[in-house]
PDB file with one MODEL, atoms N, CA, C and O in Angstrom:
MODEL        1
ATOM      1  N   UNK A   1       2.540  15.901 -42.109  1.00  0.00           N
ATOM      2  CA  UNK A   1       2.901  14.689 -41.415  1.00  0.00           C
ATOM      3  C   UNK A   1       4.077  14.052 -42.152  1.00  0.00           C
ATOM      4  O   UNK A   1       4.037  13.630 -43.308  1.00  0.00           O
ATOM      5  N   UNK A   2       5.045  14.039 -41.397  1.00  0.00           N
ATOM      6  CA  UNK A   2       5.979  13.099 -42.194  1.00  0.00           C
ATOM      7  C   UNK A   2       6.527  11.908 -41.608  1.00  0.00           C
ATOM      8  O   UNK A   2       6.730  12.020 -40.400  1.00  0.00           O
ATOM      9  N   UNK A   3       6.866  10.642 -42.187  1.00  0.00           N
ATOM     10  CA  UNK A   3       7.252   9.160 -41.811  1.00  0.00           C
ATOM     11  C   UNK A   3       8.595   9.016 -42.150  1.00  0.00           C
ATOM     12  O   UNK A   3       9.316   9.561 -42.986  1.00  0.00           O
ATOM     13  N   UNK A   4       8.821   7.861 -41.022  1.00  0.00           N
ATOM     14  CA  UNK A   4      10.306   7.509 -41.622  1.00  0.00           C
ATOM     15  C   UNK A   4       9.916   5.870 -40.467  1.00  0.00           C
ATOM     16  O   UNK A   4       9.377   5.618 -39.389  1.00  0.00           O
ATOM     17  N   UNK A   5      10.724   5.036 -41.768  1.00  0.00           N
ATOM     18  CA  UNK A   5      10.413   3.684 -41.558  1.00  0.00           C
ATOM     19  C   UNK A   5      11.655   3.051 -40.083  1.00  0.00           C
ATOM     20  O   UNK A   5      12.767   3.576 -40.137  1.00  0.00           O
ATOM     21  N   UNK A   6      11.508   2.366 -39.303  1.00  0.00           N
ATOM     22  CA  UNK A   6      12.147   2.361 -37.988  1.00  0.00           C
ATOM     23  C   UNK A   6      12.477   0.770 -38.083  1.00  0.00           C
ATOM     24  O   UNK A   6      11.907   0.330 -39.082  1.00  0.00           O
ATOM     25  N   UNK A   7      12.960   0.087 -37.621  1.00  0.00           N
ATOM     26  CA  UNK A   7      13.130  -0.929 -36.681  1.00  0.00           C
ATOM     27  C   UNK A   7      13.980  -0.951 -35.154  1.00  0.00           C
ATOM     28  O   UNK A   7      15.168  -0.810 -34.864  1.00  0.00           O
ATOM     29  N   UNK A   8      12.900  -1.167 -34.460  1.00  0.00           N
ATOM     30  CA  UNK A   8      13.696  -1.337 -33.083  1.00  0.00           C
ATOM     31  C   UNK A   8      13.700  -3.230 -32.530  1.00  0.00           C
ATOM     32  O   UNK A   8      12.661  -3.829 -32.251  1.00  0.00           O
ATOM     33  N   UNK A   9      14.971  -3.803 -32.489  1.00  0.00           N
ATOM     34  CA  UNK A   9      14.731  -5.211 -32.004  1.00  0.00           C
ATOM     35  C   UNK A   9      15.231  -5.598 -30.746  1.00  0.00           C
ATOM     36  O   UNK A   9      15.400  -6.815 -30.678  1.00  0.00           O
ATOM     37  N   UNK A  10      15.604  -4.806 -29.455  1.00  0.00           N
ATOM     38  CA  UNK A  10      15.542  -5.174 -28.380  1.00  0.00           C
ATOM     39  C   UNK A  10      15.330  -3.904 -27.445  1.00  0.00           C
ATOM     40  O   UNK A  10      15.146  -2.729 -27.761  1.00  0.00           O
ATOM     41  N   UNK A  11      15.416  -4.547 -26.118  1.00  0.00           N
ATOM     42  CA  UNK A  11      14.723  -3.384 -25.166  1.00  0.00           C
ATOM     43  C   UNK A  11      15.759  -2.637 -24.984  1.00  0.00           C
ATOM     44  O   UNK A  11      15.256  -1.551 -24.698  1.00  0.00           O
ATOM     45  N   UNK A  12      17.062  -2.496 -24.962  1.00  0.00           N
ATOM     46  CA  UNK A  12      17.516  -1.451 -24.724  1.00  0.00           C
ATOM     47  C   UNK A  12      17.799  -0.100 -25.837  1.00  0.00           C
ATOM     48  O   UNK A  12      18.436   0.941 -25.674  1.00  0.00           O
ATOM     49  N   UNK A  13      16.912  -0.703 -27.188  1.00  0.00           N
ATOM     50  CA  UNK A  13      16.982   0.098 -28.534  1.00  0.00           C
ATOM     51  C   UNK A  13      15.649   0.606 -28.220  1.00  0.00           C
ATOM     52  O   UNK A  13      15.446   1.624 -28.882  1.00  0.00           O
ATOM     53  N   UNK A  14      14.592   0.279 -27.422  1.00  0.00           N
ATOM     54  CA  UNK A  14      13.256   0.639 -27.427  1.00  0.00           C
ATOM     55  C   UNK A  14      13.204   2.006 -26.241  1.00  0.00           C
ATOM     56  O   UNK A  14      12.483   3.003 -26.187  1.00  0.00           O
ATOM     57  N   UNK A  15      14.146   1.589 -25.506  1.00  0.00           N
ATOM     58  CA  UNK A  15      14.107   2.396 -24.394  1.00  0.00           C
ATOM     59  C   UNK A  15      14.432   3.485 -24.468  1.00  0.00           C
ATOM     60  O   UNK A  15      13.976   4.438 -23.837  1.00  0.00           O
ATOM     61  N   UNK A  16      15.671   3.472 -25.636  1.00  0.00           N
ATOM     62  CA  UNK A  16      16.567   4.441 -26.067  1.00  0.00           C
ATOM     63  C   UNK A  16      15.519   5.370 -26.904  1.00  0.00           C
ATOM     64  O   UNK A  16      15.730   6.577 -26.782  1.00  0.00           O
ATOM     65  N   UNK A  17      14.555   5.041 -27.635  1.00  0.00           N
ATOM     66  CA  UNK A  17      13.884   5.139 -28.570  1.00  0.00           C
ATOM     67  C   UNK A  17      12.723   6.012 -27.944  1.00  0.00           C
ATOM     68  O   UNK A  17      12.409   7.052 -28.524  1.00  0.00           O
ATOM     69  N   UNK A  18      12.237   5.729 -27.078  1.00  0.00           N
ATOM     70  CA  UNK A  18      11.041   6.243 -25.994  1.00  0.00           C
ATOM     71  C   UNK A  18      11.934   7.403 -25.608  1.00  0.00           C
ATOM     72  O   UNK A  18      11.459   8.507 -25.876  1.00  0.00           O
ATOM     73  N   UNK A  19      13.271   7.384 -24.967  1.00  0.00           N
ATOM     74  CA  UNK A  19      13.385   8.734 -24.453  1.00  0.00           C
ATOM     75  C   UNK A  19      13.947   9.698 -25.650  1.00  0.00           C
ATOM     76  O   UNK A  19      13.919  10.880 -25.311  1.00  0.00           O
ATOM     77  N   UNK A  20      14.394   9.500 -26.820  1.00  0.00           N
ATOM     78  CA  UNK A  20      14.623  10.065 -27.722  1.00  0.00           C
ATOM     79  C   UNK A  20      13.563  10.350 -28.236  1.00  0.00           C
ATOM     80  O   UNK A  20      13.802  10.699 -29.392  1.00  0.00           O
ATOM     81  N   UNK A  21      12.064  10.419 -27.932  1.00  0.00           N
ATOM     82  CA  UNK A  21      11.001  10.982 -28.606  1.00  0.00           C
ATOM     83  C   UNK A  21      10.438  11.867 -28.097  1.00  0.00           C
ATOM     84  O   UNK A  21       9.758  12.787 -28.551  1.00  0.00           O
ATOM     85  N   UNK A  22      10.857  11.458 -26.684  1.00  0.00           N
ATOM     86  CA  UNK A  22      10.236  12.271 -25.664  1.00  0.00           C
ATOM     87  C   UNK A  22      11.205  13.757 -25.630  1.00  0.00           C
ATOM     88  O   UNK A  22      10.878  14.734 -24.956  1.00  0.00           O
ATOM     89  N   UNK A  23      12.268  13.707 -26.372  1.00  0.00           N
ATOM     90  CA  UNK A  23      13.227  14.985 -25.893  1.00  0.00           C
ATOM     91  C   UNK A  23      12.312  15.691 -27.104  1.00  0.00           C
ATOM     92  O   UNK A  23      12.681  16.859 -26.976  1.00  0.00           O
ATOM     93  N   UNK A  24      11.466  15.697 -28.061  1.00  0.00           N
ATOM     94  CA  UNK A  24      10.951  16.733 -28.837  1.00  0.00           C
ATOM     95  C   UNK A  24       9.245  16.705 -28.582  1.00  0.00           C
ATOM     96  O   UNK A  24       8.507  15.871 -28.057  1.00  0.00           O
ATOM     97  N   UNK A  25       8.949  18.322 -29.357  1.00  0.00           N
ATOM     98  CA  UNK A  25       7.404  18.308 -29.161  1.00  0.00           C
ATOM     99  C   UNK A  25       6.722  17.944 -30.042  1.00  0.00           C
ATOM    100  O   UNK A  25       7.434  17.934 -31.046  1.00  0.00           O
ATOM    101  N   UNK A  26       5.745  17.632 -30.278  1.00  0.00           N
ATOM    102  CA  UNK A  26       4.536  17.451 -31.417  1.00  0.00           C
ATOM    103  C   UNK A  26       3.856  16.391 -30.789  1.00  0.00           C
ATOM    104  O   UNK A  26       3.679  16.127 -29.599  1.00  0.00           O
ATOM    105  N   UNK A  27       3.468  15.765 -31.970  1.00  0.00           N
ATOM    106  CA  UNK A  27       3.077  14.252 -31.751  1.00  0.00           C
ATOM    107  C   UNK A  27       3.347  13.480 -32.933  1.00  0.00           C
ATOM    108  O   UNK A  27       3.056  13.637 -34.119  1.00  0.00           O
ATOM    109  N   UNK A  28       4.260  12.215 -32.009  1.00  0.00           N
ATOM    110  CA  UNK A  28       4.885  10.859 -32.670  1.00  0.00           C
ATOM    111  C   UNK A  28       3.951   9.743 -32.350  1.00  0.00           C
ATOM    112  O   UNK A  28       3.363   9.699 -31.269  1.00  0.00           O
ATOM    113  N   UNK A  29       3.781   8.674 -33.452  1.00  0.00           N
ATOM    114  CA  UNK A  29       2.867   7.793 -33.412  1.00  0.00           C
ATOM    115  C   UNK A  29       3.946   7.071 -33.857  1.00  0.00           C
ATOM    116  O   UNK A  29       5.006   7.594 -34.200  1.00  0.00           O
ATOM    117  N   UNK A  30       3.687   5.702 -33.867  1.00  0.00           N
ATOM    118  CA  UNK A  30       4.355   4.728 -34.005  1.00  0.00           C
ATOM    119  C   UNK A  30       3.328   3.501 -35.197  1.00  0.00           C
ATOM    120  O   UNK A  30       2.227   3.698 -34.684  1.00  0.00           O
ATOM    121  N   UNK A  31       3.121   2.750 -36.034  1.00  0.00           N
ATOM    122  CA  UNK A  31       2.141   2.480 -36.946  1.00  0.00           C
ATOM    123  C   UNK A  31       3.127   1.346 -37.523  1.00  0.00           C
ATOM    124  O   UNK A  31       4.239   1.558 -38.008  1.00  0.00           O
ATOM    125  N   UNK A  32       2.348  -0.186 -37.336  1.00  0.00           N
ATOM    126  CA  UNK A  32       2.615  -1.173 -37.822  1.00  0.00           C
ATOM    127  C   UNK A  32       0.998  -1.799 -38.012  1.00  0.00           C
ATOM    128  O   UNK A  32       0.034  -1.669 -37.258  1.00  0.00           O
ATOM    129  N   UNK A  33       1.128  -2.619 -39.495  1.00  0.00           N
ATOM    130  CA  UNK A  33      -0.722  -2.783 -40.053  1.00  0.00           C
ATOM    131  C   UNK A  33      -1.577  -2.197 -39.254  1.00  0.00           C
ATOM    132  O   UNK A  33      -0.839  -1.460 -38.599  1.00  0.00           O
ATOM    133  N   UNK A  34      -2.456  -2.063 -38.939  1.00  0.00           N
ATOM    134  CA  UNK A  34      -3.330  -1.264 -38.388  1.00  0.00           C
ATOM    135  C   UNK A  34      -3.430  -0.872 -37.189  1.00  0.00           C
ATOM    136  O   UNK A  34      -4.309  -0.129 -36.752  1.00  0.00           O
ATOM    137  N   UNK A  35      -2.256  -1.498 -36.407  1.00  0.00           N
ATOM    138  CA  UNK A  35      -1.887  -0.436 -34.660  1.00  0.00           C
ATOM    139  C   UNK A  35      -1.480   1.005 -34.795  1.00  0.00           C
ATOM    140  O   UNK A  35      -1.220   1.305 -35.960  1.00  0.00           O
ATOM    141  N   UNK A  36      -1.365   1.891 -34.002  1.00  0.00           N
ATOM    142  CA  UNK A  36      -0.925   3.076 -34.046  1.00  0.00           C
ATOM    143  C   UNK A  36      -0.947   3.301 -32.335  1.00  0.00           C
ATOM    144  O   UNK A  36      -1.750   2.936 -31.476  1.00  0.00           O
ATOM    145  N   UNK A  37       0.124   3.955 -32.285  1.00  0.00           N
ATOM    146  CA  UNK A  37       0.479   3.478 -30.568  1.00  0.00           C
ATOM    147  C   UNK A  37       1.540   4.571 -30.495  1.00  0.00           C
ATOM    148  O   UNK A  37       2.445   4.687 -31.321  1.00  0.00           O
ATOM    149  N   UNK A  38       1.327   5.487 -29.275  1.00  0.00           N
ATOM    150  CA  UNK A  38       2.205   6.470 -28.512  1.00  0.00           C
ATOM    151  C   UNK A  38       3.452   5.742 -28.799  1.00  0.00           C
ATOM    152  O   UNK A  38       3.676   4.556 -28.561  1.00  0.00           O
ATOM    153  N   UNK A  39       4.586   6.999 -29.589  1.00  0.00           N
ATOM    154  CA  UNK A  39       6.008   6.488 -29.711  1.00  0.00           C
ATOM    155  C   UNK A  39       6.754   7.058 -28.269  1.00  0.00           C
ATOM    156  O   UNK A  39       7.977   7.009 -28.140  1.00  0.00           O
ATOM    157  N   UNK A  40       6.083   7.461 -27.482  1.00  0.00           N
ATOM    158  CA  UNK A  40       6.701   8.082 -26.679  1.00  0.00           C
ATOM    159  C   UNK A  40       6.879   6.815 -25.537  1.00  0.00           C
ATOM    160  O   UNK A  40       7.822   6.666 -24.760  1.00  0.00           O
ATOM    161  N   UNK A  41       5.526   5.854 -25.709  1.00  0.00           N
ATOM    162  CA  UNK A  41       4.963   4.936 -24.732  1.00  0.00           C
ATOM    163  C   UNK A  41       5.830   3.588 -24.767  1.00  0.00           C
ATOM    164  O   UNK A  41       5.844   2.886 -25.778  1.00  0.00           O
ATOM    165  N   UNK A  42       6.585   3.247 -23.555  1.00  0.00           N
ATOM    166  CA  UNK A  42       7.487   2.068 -23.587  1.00  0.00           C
ATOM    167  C   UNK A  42       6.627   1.022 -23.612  1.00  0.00           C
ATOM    168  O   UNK A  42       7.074  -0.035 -24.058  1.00  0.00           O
ATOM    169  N   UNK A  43       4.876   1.076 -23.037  1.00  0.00           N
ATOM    170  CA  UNK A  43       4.189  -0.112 -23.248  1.00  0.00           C
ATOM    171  C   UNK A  43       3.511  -0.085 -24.321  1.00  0.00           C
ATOM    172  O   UNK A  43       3.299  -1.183 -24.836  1.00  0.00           O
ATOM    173  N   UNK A  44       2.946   1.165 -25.019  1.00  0.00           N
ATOM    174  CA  UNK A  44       2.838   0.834 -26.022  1.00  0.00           C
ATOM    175  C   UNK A  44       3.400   0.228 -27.498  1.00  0.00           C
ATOM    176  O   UNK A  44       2.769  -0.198 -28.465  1.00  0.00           O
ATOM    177  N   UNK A  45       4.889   0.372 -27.258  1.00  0.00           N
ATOM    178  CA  UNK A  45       5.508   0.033 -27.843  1.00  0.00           C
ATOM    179  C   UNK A  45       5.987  -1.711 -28.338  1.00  0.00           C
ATOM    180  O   UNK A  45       6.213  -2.301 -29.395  1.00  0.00           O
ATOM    181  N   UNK A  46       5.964  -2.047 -26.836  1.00  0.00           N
ATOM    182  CA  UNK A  46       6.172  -3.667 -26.959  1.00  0.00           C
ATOM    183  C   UNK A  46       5.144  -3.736 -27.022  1.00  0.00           C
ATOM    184  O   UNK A  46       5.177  -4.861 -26.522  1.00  0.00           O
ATOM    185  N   UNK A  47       3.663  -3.514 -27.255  1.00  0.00           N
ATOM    186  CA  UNK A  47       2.302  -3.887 -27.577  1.00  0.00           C
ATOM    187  C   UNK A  47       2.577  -4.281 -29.178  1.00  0.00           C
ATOM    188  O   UNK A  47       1.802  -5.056 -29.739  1.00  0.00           O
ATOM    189  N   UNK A  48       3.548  -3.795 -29.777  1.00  0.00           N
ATOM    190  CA  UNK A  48       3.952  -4.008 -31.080  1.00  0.00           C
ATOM    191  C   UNK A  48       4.860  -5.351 -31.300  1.00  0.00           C
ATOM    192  O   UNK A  48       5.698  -5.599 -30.433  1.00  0.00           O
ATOM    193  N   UNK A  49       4.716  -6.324 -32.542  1.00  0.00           N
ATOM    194  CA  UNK A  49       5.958  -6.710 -33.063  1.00  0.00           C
ATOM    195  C   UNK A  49       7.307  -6.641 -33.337  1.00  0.00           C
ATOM    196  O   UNK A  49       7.823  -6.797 -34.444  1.00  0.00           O
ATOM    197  N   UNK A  50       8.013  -6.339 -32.011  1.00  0.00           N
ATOM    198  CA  UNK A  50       9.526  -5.430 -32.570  1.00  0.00           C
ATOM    199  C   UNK A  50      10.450  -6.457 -33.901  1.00  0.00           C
ATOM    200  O   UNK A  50      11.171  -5.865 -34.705  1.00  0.00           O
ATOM    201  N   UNK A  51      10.365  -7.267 -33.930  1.00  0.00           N
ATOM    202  CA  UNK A  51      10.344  -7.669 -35.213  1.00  0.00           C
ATOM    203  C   UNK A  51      10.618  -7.671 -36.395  1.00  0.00           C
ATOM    204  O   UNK A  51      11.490  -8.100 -37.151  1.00  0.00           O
ATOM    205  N   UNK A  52       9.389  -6.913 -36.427  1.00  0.00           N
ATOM    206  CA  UNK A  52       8.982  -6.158 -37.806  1.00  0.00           C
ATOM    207  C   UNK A  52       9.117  -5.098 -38.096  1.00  0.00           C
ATOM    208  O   UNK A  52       9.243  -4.273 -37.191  1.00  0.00           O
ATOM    209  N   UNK A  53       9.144  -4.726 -39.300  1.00  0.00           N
ATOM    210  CA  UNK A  53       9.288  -2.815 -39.333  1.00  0.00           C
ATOM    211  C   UNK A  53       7.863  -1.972 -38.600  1.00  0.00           C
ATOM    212  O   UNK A  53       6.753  -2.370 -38.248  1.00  0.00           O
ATOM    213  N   UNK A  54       8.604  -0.516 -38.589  1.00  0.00           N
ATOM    214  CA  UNK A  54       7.512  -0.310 -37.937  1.00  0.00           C
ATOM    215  C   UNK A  54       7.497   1.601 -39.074  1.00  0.00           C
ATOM    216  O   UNK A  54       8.302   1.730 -39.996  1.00  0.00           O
ATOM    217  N   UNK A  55       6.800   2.408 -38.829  1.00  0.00           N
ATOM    218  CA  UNK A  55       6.343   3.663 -39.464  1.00  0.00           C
ATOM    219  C   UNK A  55       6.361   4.362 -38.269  1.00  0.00           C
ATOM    220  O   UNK A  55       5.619   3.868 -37.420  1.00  0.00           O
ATOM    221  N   UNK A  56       7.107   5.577 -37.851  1.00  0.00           N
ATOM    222  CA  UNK A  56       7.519   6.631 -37.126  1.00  0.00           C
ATOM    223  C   UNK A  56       7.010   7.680 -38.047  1.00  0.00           C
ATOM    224  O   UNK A  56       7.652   8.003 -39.046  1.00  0.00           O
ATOM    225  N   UNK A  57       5.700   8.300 -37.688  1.00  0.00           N
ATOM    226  CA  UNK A  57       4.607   9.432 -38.061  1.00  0.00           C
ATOM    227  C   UNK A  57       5.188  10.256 -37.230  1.00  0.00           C
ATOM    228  O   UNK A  57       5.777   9.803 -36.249  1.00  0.00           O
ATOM    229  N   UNK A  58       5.135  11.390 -37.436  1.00  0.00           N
ATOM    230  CA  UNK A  58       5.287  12.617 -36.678  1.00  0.00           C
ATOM    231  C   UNK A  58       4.441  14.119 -37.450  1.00  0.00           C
ATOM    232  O   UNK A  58       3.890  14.178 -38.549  1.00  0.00           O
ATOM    233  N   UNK A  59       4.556  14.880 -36.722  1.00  0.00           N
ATOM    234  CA  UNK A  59       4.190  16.245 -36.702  1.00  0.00           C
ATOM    235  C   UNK A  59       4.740  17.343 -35.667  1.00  0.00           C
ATOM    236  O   UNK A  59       4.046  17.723 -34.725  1.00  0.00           O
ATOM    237  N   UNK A  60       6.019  17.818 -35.905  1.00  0.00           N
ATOM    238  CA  UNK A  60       6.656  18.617 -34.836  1.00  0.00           C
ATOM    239  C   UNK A  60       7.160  19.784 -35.404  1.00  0.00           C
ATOM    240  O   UNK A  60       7.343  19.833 -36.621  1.00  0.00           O
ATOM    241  N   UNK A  61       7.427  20.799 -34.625  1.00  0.00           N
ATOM    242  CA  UNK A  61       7.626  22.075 -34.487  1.00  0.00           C
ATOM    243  C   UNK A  61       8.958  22.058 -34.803  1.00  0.00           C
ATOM    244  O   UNK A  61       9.380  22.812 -35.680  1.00  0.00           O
ATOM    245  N   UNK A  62       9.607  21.384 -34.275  1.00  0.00           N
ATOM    246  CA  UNK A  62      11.237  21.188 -34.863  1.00  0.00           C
ATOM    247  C   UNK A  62      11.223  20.644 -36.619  1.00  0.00           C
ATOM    248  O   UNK A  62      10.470  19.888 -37.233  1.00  0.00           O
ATOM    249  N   UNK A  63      12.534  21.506 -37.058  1.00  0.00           N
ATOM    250  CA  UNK A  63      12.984  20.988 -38.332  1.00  0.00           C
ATOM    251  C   UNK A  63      13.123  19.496 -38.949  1.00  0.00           C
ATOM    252  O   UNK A  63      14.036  18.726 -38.655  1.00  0.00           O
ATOM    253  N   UNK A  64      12.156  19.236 -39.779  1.00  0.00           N
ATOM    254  CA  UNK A  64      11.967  17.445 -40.145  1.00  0.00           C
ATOM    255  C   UNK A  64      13.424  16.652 -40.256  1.00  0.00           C
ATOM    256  O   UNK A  64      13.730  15.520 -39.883  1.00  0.00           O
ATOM    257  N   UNK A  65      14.128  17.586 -40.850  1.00  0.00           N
ATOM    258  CA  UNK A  65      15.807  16.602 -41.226  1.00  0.00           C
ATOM    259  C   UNK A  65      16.522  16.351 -39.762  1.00  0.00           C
ATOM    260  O   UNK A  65      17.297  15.469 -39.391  1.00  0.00           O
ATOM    261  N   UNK A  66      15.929  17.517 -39.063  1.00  0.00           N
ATOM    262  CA  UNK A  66      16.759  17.179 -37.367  1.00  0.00           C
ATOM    263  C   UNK A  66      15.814  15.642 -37.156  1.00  0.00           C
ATOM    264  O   UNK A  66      16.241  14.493 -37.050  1.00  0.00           O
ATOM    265  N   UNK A  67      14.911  15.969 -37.151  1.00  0.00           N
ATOM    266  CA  UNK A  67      14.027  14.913 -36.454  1.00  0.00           C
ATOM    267  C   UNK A  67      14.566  13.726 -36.991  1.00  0.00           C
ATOM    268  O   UNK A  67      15.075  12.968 -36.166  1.00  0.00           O
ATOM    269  N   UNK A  68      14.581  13.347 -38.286  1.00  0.00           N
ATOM    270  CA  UNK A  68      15.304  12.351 -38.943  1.00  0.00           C
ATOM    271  C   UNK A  68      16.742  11.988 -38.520  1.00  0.00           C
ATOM    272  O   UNK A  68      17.073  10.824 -38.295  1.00  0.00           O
ATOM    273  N   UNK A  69      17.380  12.787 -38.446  1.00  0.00           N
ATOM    274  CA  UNK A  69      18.696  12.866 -38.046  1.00  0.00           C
ATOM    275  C   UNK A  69      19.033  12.177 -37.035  1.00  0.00           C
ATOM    276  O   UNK A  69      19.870  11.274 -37.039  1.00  0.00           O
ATOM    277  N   UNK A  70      18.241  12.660 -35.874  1.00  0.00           N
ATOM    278  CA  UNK A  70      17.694  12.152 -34.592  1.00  0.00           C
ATOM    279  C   UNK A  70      17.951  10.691 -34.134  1.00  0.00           C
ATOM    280  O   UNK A  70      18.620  10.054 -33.321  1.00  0.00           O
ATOM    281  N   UNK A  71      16.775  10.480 -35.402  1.00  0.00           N
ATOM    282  CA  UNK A  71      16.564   8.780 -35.480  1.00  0.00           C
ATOM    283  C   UNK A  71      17.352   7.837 -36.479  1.00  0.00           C
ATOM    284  O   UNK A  71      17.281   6.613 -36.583  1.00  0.00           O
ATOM    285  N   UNK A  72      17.838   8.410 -36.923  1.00  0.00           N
ATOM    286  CA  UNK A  72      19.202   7.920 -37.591  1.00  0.00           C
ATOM    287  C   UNK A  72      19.190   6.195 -37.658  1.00  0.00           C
ATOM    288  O   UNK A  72      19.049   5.468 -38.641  1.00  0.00           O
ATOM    289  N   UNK A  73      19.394   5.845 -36.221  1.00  0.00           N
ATOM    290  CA  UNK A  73      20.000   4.924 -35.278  1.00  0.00           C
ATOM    291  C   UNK A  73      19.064   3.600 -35.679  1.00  0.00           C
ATOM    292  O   UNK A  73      19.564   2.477 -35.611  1.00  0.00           O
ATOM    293  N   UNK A  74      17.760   3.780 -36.075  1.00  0.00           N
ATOM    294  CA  UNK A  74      16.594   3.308 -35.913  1.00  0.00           C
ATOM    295  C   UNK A  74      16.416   3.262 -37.561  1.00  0.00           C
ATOM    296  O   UNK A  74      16.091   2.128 -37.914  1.00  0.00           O
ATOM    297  N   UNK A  75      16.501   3.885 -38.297  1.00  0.00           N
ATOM    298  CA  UNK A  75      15.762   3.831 -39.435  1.00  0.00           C
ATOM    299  C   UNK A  75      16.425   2.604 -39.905  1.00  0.00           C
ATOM    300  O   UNK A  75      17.477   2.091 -39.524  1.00  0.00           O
ATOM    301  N   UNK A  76      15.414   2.164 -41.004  1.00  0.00           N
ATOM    302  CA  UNK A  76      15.724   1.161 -41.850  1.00  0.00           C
ATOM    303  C   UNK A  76      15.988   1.581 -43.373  1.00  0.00           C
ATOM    304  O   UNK A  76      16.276   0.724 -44.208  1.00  0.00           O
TER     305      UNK A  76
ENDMDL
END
């Protein structure tokens, strides 16, 4: 499992964010204090504090530095 710390603070960074998770396989979770919520999920997502930082969990079949790479845009 590997993390990489995110902030997303408006909807068109969230949106962007949902379909950029969705272009790979595994499974992405999304994890702020004790929520954990489909990163793929645009409602689960604003179920969150955008706010605040958030923890981008993953487990995918693709190469971790792509995946990172990926999210670039987002990390903190």
């Amino acid at each position: 499992m590997q993390t990489i710390p995110i902030s997303i603070h408006n909807f068109l960074k969230a949106r962007r964010f949902c379909s950029l998770v969705s272009r790979f396989h595994g499974r992405f979770d999304l994890l702020q204090d004790h929520y954990v919520v489909n990163a793929a999920s645009l409602l689960g997502l604003f179920s969150l504090d955008l706010s605040r930082p958030m923890t981008l969990s993953f487990e995918s079949e693709e190469d971790p530095s792509e995946v990172k790479e990926a999210f670039r845009e987002f990390t903190i």
